[in-house]
TORKESE-269612 format. One line per 10 residues: number of its first residue (from 1); their letters; for each residue y, z, x of N, C-alpha, C, O. Coordinates in nm, 2 decimals, m for minus. Each point is the difference from the previous one (the first is absolute). Layout:
NUM> A> Y:Z:X:Y:Z:X:Y:Z:X:Y:Z:X  ... .
//
This chain:
1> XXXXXXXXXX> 4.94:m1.50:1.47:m0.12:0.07:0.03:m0.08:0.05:m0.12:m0.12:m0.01:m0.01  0.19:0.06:m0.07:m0.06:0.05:m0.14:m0.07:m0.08:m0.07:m0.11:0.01:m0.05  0.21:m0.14:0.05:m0.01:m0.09:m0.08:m0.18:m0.08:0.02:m0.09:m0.04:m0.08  0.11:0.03:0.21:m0.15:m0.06:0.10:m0.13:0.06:m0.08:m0.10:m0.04:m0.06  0.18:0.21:0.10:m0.15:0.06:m0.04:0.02:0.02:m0.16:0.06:0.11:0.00  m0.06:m0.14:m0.09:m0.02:m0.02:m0.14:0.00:m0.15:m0.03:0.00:m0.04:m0.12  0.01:m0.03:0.19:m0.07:m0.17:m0.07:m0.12:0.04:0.12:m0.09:m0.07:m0.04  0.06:0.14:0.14:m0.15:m0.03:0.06:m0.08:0.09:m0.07:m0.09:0.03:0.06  0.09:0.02:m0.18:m0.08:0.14:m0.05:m0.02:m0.14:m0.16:m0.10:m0.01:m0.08  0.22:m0.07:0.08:m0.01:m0.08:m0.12:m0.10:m0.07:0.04:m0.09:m0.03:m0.08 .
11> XXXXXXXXXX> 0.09:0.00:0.19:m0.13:m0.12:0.06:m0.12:0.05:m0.02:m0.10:m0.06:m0.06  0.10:0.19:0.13:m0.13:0.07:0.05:m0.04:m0.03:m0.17:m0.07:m0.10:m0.03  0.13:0.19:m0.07:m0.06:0.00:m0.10:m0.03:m0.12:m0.10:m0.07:m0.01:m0.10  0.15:m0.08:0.17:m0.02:m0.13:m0.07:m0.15:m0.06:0.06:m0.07:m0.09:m0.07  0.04:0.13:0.16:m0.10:m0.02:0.07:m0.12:0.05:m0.02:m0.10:m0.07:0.01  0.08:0.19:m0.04:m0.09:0.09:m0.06:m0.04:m0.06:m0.10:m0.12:m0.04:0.00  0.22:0.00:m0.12:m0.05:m0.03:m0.14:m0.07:m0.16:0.03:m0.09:m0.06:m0.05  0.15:0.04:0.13:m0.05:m0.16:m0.01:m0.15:m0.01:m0.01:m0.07:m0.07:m0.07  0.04:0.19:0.19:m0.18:m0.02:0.08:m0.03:0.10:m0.12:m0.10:m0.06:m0.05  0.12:0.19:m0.05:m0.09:0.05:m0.04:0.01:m0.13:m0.13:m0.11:0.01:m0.07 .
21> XXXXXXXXXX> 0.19:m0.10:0.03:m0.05:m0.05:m0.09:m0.07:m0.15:m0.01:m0.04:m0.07:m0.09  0.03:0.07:0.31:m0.15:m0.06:0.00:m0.14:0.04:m0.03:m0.10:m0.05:m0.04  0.13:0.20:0.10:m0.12:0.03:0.01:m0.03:0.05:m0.16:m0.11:m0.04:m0.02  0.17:0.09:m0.08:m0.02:0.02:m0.15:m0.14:m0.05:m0.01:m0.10:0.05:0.05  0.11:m0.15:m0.13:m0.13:m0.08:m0.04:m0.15:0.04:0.07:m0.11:0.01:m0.05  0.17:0.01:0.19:m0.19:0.04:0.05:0.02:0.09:0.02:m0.06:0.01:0.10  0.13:0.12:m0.13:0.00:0.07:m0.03:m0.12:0.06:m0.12:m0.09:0.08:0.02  0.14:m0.13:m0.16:m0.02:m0.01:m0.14:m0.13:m0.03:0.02:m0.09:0.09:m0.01  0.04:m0.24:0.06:m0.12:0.01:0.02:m0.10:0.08:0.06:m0.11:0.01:m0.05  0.14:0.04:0.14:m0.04:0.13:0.07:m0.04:0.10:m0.09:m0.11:0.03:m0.01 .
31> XXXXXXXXXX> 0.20:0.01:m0.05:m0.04:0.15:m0.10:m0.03:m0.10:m0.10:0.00:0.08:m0.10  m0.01:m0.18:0.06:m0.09:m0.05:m0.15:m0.14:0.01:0.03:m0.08:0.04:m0.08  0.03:m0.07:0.25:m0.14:0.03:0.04:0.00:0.14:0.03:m0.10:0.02:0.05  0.17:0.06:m0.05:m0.06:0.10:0.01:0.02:0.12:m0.16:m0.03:0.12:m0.02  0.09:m0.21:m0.03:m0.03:0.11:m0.18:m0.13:0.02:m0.03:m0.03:0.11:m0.03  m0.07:m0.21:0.04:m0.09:0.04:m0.03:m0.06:0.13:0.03:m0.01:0.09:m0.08  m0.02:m0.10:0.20:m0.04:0.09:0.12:0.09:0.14:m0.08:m0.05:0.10:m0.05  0.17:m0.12:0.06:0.07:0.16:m0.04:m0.08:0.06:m0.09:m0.07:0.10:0.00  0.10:m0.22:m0.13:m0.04:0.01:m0.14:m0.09:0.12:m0.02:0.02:0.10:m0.07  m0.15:m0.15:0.15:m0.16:0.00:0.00:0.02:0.18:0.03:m0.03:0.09:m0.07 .
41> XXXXXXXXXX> 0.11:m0.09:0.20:0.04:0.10:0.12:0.02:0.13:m0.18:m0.07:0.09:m0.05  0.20:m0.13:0.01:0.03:0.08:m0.06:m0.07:0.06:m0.15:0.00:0.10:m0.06  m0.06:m0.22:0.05:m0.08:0.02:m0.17:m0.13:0.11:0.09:m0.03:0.11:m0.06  m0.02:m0.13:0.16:m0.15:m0.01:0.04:0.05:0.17:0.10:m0.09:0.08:m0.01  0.20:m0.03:0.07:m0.01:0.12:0.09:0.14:0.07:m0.08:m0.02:0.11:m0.06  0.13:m0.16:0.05:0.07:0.12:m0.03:0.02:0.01:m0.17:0.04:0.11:m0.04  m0.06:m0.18:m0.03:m0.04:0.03:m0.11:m0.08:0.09:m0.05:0.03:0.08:m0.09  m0.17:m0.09:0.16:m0.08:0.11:m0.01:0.04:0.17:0.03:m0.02:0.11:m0.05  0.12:m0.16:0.18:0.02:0.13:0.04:0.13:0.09:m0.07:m0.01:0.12:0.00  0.13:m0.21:m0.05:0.10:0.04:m0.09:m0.11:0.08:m0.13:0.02:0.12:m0.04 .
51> XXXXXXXXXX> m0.13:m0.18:m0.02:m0.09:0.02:m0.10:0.00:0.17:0.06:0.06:0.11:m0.03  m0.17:m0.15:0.12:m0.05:0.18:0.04:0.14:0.10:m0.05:0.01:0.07:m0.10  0.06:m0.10:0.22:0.13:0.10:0.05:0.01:0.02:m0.16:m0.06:0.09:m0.04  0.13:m0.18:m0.07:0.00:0.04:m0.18:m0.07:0.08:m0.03:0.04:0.11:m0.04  m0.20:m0.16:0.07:m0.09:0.11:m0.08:0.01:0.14:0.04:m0.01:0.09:m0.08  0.02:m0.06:0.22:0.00:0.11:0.11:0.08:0.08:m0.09:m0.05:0.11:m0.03  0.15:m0.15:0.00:0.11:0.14:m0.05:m0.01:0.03:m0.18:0.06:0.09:m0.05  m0.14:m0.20:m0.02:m0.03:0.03:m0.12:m0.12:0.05:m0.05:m0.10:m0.04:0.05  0.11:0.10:m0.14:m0.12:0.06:m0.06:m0.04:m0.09:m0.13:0.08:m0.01:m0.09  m0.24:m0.05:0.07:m0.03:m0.01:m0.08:m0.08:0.03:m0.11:m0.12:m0.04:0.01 .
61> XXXXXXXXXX> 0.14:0.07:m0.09:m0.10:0.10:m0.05:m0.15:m0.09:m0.09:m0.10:0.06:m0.03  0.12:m0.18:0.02:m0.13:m0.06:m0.09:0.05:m0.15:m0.01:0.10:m0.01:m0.06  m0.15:m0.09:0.11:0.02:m0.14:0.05:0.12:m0.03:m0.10:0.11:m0.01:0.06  m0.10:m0.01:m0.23:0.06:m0.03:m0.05:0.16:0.03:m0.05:0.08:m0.07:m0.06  m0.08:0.19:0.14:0.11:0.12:m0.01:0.07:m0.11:0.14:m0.03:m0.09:0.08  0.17:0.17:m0.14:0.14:m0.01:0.06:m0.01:0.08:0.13:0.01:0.12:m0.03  m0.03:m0.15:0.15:0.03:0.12:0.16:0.12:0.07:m0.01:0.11:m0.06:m0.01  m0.10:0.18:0.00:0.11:0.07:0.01:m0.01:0.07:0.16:m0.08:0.02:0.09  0.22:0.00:m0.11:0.03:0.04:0.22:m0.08:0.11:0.06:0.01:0.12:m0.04  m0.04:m0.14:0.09:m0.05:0.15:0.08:0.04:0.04:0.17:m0.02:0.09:0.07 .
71> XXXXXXXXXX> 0.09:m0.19:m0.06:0.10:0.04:0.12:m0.14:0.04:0.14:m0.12:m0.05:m0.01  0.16:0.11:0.09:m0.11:0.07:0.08:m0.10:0.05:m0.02:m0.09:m0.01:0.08  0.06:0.07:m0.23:m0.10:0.06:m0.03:m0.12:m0.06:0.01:m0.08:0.08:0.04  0.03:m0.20:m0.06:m0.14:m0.04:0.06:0.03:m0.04:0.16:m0.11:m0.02:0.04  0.19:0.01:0.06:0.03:0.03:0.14:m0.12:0.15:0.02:m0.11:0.02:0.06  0.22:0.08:m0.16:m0.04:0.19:0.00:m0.17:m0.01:0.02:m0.07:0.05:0.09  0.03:m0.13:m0.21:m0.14:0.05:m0.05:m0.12:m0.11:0.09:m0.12:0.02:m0.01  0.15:m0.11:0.08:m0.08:m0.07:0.09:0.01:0.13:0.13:m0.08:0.09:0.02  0.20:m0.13:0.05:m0.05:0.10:0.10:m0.05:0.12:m0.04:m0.10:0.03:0.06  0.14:0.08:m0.19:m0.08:0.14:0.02:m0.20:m0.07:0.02:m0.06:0.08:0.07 .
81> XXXXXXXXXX> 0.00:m0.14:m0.09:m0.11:m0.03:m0.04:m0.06:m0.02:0.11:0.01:m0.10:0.06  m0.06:0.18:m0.03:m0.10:0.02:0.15:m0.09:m0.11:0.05:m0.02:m0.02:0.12  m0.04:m0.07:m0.24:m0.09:m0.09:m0.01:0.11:m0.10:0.04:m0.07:m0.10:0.04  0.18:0.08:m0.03:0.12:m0.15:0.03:0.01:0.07:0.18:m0.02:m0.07:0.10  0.04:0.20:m0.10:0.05:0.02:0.16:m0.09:m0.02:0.07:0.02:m0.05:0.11  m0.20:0.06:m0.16:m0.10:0.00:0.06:0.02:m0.17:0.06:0.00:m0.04:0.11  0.00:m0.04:m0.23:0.01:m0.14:0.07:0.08:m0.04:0.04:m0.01:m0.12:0.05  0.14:0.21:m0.04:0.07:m0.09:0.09:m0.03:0.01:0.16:m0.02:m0.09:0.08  0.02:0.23:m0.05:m0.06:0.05:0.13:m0.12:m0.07:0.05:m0.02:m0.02:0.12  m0.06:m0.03:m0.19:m0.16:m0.10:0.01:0.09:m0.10:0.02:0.02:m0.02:0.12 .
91> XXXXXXXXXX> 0.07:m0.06:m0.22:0.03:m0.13:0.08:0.09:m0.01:0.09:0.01:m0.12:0.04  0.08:0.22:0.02:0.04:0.05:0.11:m0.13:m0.04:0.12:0.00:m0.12:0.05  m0.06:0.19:m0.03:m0.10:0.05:0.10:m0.08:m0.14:0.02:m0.02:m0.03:0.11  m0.02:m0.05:m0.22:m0.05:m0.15:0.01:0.11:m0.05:0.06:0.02:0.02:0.12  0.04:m0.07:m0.17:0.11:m0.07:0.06:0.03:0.00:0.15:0.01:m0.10:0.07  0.02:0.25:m0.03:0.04:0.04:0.14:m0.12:m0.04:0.06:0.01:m0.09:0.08  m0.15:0.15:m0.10:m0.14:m0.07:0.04:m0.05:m0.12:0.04:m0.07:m0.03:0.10  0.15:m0.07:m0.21:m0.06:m0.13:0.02:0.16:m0.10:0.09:0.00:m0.09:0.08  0.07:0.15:m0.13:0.15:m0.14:0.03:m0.02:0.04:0.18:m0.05:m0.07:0.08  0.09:0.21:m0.06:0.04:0.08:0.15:m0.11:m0.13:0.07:0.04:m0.11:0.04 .
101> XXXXXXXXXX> m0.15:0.15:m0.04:m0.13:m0.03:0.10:0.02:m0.19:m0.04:0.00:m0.06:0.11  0.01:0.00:m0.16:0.08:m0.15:m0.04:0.04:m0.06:0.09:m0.02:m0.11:0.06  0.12:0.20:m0.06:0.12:m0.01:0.10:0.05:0.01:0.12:0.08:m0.06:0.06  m0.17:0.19:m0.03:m0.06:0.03:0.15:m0.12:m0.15:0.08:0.01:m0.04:0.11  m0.10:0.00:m0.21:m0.09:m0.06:0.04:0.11:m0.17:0.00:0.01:m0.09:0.09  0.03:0.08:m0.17:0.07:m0.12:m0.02:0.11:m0.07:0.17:0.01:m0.10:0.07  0.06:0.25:m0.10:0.05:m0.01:0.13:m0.06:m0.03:0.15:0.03:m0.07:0.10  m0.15:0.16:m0.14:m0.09:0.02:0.16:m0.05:m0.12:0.04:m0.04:m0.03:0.11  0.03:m0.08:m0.23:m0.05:m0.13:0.04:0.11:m0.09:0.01:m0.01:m0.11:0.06  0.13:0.14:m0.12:0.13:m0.08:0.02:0.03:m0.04:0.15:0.02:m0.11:0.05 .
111> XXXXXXXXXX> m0.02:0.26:0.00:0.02:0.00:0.12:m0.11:0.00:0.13:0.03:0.01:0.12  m0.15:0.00:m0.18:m0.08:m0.09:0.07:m0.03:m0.09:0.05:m0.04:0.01:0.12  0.06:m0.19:m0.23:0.00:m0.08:m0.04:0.15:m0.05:0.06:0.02:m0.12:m0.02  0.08:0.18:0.08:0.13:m0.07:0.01:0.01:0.00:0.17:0.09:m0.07:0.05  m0.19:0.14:0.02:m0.03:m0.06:0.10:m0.06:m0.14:0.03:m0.09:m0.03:m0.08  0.10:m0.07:0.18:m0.07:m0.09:m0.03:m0.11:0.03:0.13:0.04:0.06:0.10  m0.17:m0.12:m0.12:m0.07:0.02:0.11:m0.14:m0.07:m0.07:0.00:m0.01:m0.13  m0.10:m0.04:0.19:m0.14:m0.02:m0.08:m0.04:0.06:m0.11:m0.01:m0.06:m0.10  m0.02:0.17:0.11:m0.07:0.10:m0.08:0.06:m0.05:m0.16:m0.06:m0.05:m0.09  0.24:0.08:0.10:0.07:0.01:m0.10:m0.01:m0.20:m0.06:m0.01:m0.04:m0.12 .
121> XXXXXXXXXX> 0.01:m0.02:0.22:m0.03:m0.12:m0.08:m0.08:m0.04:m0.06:0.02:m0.08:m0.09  m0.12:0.13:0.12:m0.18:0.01:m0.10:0.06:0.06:m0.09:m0.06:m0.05:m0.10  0.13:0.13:0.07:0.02:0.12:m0.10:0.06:m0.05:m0.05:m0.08:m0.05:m0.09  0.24:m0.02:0.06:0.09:m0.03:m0.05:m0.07:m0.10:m0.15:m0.02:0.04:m0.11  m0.01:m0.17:0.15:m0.06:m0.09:m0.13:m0.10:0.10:m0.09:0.01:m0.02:m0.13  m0.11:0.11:0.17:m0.09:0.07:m0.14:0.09:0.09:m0.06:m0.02:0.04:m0.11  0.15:0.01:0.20:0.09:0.12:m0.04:0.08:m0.09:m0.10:0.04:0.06:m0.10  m0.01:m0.19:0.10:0.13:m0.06:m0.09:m0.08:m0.05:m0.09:0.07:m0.05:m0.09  m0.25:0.01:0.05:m0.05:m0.07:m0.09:0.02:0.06:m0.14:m0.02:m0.03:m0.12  0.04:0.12:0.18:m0.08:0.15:m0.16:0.18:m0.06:m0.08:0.00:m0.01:m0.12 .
131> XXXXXXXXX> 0.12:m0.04:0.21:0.10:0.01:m0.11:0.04:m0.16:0.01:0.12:m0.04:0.00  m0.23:m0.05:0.02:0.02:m0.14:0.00:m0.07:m0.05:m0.12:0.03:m0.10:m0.06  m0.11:0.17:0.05:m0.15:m0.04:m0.16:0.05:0.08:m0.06:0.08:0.09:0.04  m0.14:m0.13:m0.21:0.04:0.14:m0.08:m0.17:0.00:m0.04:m0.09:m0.09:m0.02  0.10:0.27:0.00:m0.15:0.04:0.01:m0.08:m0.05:m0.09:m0.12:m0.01:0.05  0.13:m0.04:m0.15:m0.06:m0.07:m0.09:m0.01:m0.15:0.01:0.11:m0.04:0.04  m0.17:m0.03:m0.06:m0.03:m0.14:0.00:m0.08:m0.07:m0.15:m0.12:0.01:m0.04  0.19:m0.05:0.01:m0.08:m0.11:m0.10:m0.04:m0.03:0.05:0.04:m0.04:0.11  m0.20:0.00:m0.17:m0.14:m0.08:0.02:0.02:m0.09:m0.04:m0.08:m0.10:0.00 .
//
């Protein structure tokens, strides 16, 4: 009985290796088309952003100069600054202003439109054009 189940675990696994080292190769191809795409991904968004987060915690005192640490301290001295709280609270209040009512209105026609009846069929093709064109057109 033992014996059964340790040559069927030999199989299983003999079995396993066999298909992943069909599938390998397109595999490989797969992430070869998609390095680019990373590449781009990483030079183009988190590169920049590792940049910031560096600068954030150093201090520099004159372009040519060496940044020495300053840990939280420019964290300290952004928030004390009334003129930073002022805009954040403004882009707060935009934000909530414009996304909220978006979203409410977005919906109210989702589920308008998901009835079917006349009305909504007239409606439906001018409702899907706006994301079938793109707004611009070459002459």
């Amino acid at each position: 009985m033992a014996d059964s189940a340790i040559d069927g675990g030999r199989v299983w696994h003999a079995e396993v290796a066999r298909r992943t080292r069909r599938r390998a190769p397109r595999a490989i191809g797969a992430y070869a088309l998609l390095l680019p795409s990373l590449a781009g991904l990483a030079l183009f968004t988190y590169a920049p952003l590792v940049q910031v987060a560096w600068d954030s915690v150093h201090m520099r005192r004159a372009p040519g100069c060496a940044p020495g640490f300053a840990g939280l301290a420019n964290y300290d001295a952004i928030l004390a600054d009334a003129a930073f709280r002022k805009a954040v609270v403004n882009n707060l209040i935009y934000a909530a202003g414009t996304i909220v009512p978006t979203l409410v209105i977005g919906l109210g026609f989702a589920l308008a439109l998901a009835h079917s009846n006349r009305v909504n069929n007239l409606l439906r093709p001018p409702s899907s054009c706006r994301c079938s064109f793109p707004a611009s057109r070459p002459r």
